[in-house]
C-alpha positions in Angstrom: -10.5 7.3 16.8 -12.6 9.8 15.2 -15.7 8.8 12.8 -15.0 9.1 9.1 -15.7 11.8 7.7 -18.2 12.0 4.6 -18.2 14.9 2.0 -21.2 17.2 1.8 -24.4 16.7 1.0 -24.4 18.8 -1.6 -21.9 17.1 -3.8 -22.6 14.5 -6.3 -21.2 11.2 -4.7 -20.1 9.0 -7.3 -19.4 5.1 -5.8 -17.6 3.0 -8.2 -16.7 -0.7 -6.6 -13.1 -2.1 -7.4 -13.7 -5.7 -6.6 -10.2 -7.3 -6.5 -9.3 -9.8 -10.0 -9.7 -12.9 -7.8 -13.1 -14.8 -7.1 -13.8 -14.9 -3.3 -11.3 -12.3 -2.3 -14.3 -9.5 -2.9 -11.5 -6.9 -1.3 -14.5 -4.5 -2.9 -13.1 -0.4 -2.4 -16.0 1.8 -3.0 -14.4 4.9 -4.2 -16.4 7.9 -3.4 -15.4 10.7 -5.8 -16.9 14.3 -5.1 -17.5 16.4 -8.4 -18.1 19.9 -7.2 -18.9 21.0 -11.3 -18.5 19.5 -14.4 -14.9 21.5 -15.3 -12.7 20.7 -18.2 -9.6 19.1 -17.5 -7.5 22.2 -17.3 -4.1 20.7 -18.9 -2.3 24.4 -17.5 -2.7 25.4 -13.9 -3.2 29.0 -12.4 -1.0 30.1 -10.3 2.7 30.3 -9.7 3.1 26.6 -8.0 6.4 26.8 -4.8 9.6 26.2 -6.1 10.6 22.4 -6.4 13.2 21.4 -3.5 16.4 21.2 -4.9 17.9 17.5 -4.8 20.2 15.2 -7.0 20.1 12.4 -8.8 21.8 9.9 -6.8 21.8 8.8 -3.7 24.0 9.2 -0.6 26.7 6.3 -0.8 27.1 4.1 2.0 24.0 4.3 3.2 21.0 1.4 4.1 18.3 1.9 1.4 14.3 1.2 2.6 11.2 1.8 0.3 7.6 2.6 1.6 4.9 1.7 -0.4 1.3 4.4 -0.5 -0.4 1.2 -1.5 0.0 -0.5 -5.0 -2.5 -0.3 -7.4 -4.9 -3.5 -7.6 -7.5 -2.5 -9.8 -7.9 0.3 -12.4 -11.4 2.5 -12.3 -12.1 6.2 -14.4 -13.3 7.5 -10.7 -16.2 9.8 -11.9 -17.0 7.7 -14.8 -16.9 7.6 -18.7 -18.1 11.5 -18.6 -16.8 13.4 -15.8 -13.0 15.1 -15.9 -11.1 14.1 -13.1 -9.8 16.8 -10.7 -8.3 15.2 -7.2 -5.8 16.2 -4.8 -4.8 13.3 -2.3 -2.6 13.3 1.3 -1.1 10.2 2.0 -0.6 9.9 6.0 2.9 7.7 6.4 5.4 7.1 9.2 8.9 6.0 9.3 10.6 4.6 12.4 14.1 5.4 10.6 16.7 8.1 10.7 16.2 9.1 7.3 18.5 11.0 5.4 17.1 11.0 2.0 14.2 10.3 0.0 12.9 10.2 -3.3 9.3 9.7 -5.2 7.8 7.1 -7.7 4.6 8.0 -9.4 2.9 5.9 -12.3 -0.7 5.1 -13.8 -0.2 1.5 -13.3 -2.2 -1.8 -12.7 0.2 -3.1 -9.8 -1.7 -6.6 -10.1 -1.3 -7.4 -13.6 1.7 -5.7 -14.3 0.1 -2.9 -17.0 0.6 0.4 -17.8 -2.8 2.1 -18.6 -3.2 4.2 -21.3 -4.2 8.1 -21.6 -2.4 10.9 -20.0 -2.4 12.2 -16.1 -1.5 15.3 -15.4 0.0 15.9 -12.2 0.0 19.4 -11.0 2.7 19.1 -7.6 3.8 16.4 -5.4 5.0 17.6 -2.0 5.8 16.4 1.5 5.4 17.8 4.8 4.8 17.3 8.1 1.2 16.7 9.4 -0.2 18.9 12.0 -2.3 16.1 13.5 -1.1 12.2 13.9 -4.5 10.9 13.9 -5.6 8.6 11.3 -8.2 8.8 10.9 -8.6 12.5 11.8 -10.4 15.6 11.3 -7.3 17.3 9.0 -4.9 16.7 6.6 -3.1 19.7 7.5 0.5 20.3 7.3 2.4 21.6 10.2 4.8 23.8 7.9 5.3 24.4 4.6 5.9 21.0 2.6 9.1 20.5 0.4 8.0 20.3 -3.2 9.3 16.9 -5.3 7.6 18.0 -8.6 5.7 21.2 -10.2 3.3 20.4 -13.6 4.4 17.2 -15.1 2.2 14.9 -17.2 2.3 10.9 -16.9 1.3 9.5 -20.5 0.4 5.5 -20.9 1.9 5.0 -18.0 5.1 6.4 -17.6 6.8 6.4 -14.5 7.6 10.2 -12.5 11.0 10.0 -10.6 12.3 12.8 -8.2 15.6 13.5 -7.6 16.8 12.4 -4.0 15.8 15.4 -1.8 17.5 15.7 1.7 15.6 14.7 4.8 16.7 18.1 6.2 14.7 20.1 3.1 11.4 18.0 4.3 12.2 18.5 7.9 11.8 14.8 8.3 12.1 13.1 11.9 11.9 9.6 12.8 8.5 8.3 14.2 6.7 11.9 13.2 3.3 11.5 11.1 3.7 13.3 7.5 1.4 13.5 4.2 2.5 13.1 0.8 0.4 15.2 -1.1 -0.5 14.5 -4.9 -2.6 16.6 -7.6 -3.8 15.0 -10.4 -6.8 15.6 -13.3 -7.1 13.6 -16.8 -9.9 13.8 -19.5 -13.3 11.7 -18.9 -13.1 8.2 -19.1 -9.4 8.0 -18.5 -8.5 5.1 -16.0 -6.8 5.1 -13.0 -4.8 2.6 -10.9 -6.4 2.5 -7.3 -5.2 0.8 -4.1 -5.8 0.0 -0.7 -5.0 2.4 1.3 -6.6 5.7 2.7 -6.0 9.2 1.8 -7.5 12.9 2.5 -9.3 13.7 -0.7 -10.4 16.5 -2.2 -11.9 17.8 -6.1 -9.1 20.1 -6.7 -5.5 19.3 -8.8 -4.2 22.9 -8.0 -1.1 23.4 -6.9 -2.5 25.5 -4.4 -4.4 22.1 -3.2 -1.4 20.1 -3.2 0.9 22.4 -1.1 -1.0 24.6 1.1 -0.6 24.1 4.8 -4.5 24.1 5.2 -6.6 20.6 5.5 -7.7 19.6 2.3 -10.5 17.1 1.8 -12.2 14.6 3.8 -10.8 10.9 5.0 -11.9 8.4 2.8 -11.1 4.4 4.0 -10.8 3.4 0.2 -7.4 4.1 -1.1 -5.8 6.3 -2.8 -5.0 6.5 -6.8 -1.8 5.9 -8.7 0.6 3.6 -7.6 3.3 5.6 -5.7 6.0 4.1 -3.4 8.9 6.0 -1.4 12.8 4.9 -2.1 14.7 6.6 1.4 18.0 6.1 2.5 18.7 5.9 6.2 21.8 5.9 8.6 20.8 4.0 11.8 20.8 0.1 11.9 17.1 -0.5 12.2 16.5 -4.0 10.7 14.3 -3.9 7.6 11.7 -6.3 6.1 10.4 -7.1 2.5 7.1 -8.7 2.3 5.4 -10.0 -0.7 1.8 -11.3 -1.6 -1.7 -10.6 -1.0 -4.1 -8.7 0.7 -3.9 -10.0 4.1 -0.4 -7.7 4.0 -1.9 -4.0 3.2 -3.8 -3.7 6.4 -7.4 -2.4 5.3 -10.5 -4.6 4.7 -13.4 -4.0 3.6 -16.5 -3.5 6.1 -17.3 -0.3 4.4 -16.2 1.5 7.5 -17.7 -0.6 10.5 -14.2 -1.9 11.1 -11.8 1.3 10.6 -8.6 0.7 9.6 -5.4 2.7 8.2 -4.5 1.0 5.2 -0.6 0.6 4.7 -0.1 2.1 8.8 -2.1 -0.6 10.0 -0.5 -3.6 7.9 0.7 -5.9 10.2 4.7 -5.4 9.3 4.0 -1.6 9.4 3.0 -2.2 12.7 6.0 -4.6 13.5 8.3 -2.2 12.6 6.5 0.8 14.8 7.0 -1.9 17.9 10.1 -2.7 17.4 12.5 0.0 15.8 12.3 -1.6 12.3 11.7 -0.8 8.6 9.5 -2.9 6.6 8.8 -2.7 2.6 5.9 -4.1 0.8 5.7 -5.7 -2.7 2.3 -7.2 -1.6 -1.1 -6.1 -3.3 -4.6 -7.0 -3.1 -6.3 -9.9 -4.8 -3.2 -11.3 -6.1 -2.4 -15.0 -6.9 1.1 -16.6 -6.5 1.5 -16.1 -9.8 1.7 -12.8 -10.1 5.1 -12.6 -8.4 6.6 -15.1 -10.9 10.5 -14.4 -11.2 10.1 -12.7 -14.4 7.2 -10.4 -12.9 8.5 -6.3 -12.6 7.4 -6.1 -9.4 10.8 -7.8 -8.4 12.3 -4.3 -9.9 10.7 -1.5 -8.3 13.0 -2.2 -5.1 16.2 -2.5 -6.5 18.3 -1.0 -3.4 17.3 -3.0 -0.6 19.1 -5.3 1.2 16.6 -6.9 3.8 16.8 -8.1 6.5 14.0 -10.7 6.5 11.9 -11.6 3.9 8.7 -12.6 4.2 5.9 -14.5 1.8 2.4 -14.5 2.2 0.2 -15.2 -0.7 -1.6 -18.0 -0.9 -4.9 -17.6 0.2 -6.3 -16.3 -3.2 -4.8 -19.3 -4.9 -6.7 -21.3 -2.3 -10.0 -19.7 -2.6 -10.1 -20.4 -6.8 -9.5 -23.6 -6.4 -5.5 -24.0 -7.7 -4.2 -27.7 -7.4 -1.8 -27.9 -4.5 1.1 -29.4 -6.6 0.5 -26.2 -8.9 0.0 -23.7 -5.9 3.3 -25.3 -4.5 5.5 -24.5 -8.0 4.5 -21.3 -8.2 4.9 -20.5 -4.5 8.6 -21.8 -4.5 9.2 -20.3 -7.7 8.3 -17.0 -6.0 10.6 -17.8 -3.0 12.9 -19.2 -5.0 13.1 -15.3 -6.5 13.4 -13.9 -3.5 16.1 -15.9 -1.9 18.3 -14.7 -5.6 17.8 -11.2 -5.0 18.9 -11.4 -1.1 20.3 -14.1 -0.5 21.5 -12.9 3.1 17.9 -12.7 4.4 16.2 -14.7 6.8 13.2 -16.3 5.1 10.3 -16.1 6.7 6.8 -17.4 5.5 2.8 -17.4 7.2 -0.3 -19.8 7.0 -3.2 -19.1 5.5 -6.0 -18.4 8.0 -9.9 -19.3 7.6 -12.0 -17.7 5.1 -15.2 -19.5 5.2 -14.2 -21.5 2.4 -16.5 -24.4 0.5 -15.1 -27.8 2.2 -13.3 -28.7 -0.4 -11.3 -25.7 -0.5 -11.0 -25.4 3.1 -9.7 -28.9 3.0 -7.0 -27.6 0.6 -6.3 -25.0 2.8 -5.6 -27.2 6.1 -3.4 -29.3 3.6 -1.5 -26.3 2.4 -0.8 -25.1 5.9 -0.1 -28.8 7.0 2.5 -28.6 4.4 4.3 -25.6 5.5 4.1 -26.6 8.9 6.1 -29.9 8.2 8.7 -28.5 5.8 11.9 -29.9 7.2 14.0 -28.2 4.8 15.3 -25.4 7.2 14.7 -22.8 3.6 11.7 -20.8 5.7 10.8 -20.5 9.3 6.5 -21.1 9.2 4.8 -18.3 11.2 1.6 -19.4 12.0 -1.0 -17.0 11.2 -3.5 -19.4 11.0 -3.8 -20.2 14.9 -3.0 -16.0 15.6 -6.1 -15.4 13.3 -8.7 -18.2 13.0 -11.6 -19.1 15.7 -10.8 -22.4 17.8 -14.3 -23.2 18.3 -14.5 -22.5 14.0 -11.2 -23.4 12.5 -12.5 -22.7 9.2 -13.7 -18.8 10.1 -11.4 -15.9 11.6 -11.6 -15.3 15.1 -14.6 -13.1 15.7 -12.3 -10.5 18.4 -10.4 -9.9 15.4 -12.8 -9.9 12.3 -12.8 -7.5 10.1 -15.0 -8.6 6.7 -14.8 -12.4 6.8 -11.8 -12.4 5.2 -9.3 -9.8 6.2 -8.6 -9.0 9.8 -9.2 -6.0 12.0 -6.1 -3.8 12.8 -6.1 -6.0 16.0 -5.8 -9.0 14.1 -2.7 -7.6 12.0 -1.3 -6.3 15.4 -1.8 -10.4 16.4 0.7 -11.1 13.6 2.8 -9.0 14.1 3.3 -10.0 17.4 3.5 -14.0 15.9 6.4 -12.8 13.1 8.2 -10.8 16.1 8.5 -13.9 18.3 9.6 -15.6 15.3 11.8 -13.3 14.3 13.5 -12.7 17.9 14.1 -16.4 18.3 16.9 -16.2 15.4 
């Protein structure tokens, strides 16, 4: 796995730290952004951007519908602060282990966590998709291997309003099952606008042309700190590859946050991403940094986004955060089965699946709270959930209270090992029916 890369010297390197809106998650992004020059927002681009790929506004009938999320937003920053424009084109790297016939593009300036729209106006100059030249991530380009199929030209996101393609056919992107691709996004807003950020990583560069957004040439340099706007991937497919929704904190979006000591590939190296490679599966995430159990309450919009799916399995992990601040058990406990509760309405046909919370290095009163809560889980003679225990794939025998040191990645969050350790635990869950 190559080194990250850094941009150059001669920039001006701009670090602004996202800490996550719960006390002791500290999931803390620094998000580098490169000004090259101090440009005004340019609200019309030069150029004549490549045709958009024609599509339609529905989807093909009959078919299996799967999302895939580019990491939702859990924080909201203005990434070159109060005075600086923003100029930034992204790539996205993604894979899909399903034969995909169709696809279609959310885009929004959006705090995922709290449920907000921020205010102020984005303009996006192109959205595309395309293959990538190189499957490494990280790697030394975000290149595409041909030209990309266009969702959007110029189109502006104000207080934030949601961008919607039509369906495009997985023939016009040239898609193929288990093949690396980059979704490619240009964006600029006025100084001191702010934008959602997530967890992921992304190729990033300081230009919004359209030229920037669709050219086959690498553009930017990695960055391990996540990618802006909230943007997620509705796809239909034809095969019968079993597909997963999972819900609830951080411990589901793969990164951590060791500053680079401990790379990782955001939402590729989530541990049901990494299920689904392994196994011929789909897996879609409602999960997002720093989140409480409350903030997938059954009235919350996140239930919305996904509106197609039918899972599979469903799975809920989200109650380490609650831990951490201190929340009651009896009050943890209603809002954790309010959320499942939620989820077993919206598919009821799914197998319900649900993890322990692992060691954190938690004050021992809130580590005692956290035994309890997975002592709970374990015991639950319901038959509404099968427990996967997450706790004994993650946490150090000779330290209960402390993740295994093989697999640590901050403290906190494990290394992609680690999340390749649950996956492992869910699929010998999962494959004993």
């Amino acid at each position: 796995m190559h080194d990250m890369k850094r941009p150059a010297a001669t920039l001006l390197i701009i670090g602004s730290t996202v800490f996550m809106l719960v006390t002791g998650l500290a999931v803390a992004l620094v998000v580098m952004v490169a000004v090259q020059s101090i440009n005004p927002v340019l609200p019309n681009y030069s150029g004549t951007p490549p045709p958009v790929a024609s599509g339609s506004p529905a989807a093909p009938a009959g078919e299996r519908h799967g999302d895939y999320t580019f990491g939702h937003t859990a924080a909201a920053i203005s990434p070159g602060g109060d005075s600086v424009p923003i100029n930034i084109t992204e790539r996205m790297p993604f894979t899909l282990d399903a034969d995909v016939t169709s696809m279609r593009l959310h885009v929004r300036n959006w705090n995922y966590i709290t449920d907000t729209a921020l205010p102020g106006t984005v303009n996006l100059s192109g959205i595309a998709i395309g293959k990538a030249a190189s499957g490494q991530i990280p790697g030394d380009s975000s290149a595409f291997s041909a030209t990309p199929a266009v969702f959007s030209g110029a189109t502006s996101l104000t207080d934030g309003e949601e961008f919607v393609s039509d369906w495009v056919s997985a023939d016009t992107v040239g898609f193929e099952k288990s093949t690396p691709f980059f979704l490619s996004v240009g964006m600029s807003a006025a100084p001191g606008t702010k934008i959602g950020v997530s967890t992921s990583v992304s190729w990033f560069a300081t230009d919004s042309q359209p030229s920037a957004v669709t050219t086959q040439d690498s553009v930017g340099d990695f960055i391990q700190v996540g990618p802006f706007l909230d943007m997620w991937m509705d796809y239909t497919y034809s095969g019968d590859e079993p597909l997963i929704v999972v819900a609830g904190h951080s411990l589901n979006s793969g990164a951590n946050n060791s500053e680079g000591k401990v790379p990782h590939t955001g939402e590729n190296s989530s541990w049901h991403q990494v299920w689904a490679d392994a196994n011929g599966a789909v897996a879609a995430s409602l999960s997002t940094p720093g989140s409480l159990t409350t903030q997938f309450a059954p009235d919350s919009p996140k239930w919305n986004i996904y509106t197609d799916l039918d899972p599979d399995a469903f799975v809920l992990w989200s109650a380490s955060n609650d831990i951490a601040n201190g929340v009651p058990f009896d009050e943890l406990k209603t809002a954790w089965l309010a959320t499942l509760g939620k989820a077993k309405e919206l598919w009821p046909n799914a197998r319900v699946f649900v993890m322990t919370e692992p060691g954190r290095g938690l004050a021992e009163q809130r580590e005692g709270l956290r035994v309890a809560w997975n002592d709970w889980l374990k015991s639950d003679t319901s038959g509404d959930f099968t427990v996967v225990d997450a706790d004994a794939a993650l946490s150090d025998p000779a330290q209960p209270d402390q993740l295994d040191p093989a697999i640590n990645g901050d403290g906190i969050h494990p290394s992609p090992a680690g999340f390749a350790r649950v996956a492992d635990a869910f699929e010998t869950a999962y494959a004993a029916g």
